[in-house]
N, C-alpha and C positions, 0 to 999 in steps of 0.2 A: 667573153667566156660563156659557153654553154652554161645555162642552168641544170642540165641534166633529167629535164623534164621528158624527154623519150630517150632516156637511155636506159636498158635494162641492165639491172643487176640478179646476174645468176647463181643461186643456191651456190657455195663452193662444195667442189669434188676435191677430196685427198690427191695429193703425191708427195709422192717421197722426195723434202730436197736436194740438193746437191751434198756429197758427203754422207747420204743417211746409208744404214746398212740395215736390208728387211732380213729376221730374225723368224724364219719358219718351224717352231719349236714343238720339236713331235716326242708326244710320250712313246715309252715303248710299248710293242706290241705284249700282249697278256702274257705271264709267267707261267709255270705249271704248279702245281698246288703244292701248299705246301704241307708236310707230313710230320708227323713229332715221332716216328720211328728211322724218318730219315732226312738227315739235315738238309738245307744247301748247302751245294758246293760254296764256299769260302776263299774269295778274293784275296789276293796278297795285305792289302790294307784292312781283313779282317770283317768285312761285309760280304752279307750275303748276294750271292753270284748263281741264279737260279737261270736255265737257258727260257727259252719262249715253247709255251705250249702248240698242240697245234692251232687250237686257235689264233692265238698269237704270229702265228706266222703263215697265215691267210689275212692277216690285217695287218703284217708287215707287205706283203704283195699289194693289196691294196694303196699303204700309201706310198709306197715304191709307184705306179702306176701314177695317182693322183699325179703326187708333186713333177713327174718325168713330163710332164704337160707344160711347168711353169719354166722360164730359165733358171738355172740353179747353178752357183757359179761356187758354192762348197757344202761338203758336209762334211759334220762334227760329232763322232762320237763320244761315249765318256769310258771310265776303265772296267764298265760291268758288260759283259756277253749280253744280255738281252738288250741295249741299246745297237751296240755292231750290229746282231741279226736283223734287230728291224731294220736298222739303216742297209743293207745287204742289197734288197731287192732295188731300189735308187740308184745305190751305185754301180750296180749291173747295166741299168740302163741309161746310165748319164754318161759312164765311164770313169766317175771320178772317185777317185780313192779320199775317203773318209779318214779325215786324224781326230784324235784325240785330245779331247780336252776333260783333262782329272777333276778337274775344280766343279765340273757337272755333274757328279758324282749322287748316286742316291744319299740322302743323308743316313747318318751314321748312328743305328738303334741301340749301341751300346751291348748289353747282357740279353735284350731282345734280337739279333741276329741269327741270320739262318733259319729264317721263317717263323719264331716266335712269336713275333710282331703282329701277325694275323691271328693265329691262336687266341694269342691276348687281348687283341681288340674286338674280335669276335664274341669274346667270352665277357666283355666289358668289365674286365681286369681296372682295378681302382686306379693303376696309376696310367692305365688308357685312358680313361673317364677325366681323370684329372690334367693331363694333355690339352683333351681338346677341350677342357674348361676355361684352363689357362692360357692355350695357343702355345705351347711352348713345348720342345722336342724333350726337353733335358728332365720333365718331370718321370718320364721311364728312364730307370736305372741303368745308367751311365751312357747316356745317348749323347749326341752333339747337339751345343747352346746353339741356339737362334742366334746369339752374335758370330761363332761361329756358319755357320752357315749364310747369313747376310754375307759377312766378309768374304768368301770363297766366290761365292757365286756371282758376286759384283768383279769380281777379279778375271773370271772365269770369260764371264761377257765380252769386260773390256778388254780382254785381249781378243777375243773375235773380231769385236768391231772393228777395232784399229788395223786388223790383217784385212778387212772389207770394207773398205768404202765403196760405195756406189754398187754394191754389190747386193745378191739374194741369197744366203745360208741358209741350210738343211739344220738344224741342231737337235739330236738325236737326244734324248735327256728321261727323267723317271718322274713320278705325278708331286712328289714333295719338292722336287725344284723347279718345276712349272710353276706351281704357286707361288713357288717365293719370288721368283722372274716378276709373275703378274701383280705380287707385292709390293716388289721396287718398284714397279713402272704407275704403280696408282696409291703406295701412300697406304694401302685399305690395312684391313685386322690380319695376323699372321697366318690364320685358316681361312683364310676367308675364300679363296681358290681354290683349295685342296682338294683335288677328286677328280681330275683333269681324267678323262675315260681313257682306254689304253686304245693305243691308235689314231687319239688325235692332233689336231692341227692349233696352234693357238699362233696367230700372227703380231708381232711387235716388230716396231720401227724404231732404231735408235737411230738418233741426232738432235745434235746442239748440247749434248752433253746429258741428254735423258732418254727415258723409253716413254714411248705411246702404245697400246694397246689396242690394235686395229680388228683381232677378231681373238676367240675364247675358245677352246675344245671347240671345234670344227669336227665334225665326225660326218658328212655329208658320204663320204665315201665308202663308211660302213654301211651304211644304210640299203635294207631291198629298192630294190629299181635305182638306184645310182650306174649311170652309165659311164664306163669308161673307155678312151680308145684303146683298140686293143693292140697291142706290142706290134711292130711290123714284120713280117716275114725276113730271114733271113738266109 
């Protein structure tokens, strides 16, 4: 038996094993501001439902563009319009029609809905202050528990996953359930993610029955001098 005395061992490179399903999870692109003489529009479940500014839909092109480079074998929206939109410019160029998943859903601000929510955080409103004191949604009046929200979103997943193995999904989602994604998948404090930029890319890998955290708000593509191929003629 060799000793192994000239045999090199090389740094290991990632891949995904057999079964795993890579988890391409993009915030949406930017909203349009919000105004206290005129509400958002208002979703059927009661949440605000604000379309994408235009900024917001110049960084939805963008990562339409980007991700149309990788294979992409689904994408998933949730039940607010500014997820769809972003997701729009990908599915133009992939071809592939985007479903629904509710359970991705932005979380739910309670008597803060329809843009109060920024007002108030803005204005460092005491039971905003005491939110991110606490880590917890449910300190603004009558918002959705942290356990709610754990539960949904673990639900939400695993039914993606299960529909993709060996597969690479689009997931089209909003910046308080990126965090809580990159929550489950490392264990960390319940804000600890929060802030995920609008437009970006955060990469996780499920399999063997958990998430890994392969890349964070990826914004590479917003960036000046980011080159992209350009669409091809048709």
């Amino acid at each position: 038996m060799s000793d192994g005395a000239s045999t090199e061992y090389r740094q290991h490179r990632f891949s995904a094993p057999p079964g795993a399903t890579e988890l391409l999870v993009v915030r949406h692109g930017e909203s349009i501001p919000a105004r206290m003489d005129q509400e958002f529009p208002i979703a059927a479940d009661g949440q605000g439902d604000p379309p994408l500014a235009p900024e917001g839909e110049w960084e939805a092109e963008r990562v339409g563009q980007r991700l149309s480079l990788e294979r992409i074998d689904a994408i998933y929206v949730t039940t607010l319009q500014r997820t769809a939109q972003t997701a729009a410019p990908l599915a133009r160029l992939t071809g592939l029609t985007p479903s629904v998943e509710r359970d991705l859903r932005e979380i739910h601000l309670g008597e803060w809905e329809g843009g109060l929510y920024r007002k108030m955080v803005a204005e460092r409103h005491p039971a905003s202050v005491r939110a991110f004191e606490e880590q917890r949604w449910d300190a603004i009046p009558g918002a959705e528990t942290s356990e709610s929200l754990t539960t949904r979103v673990a639900a939400g997943l695993q039914r993606i996953v299960a529909a993709h193995p060996d597969q690479r999904v689009a997931v089209f989602t909003h910046g308080g359930v990126v965090g809580e994604i990159v929550r489950q998948a490392t264990g960390c404090r319940p804000f600890a993610f929060l802030g995920a930029d609008n437009g970006s890319i955060t990469h996780i890998v499920a399999m063997d029955g958990r998430l890994m955290v392969r890349r964070f708000n990826d914004t590479a593509h917003l960036q000046p001098g980011f080159t992209l191929v350009p669409e091809p003629l048709t």
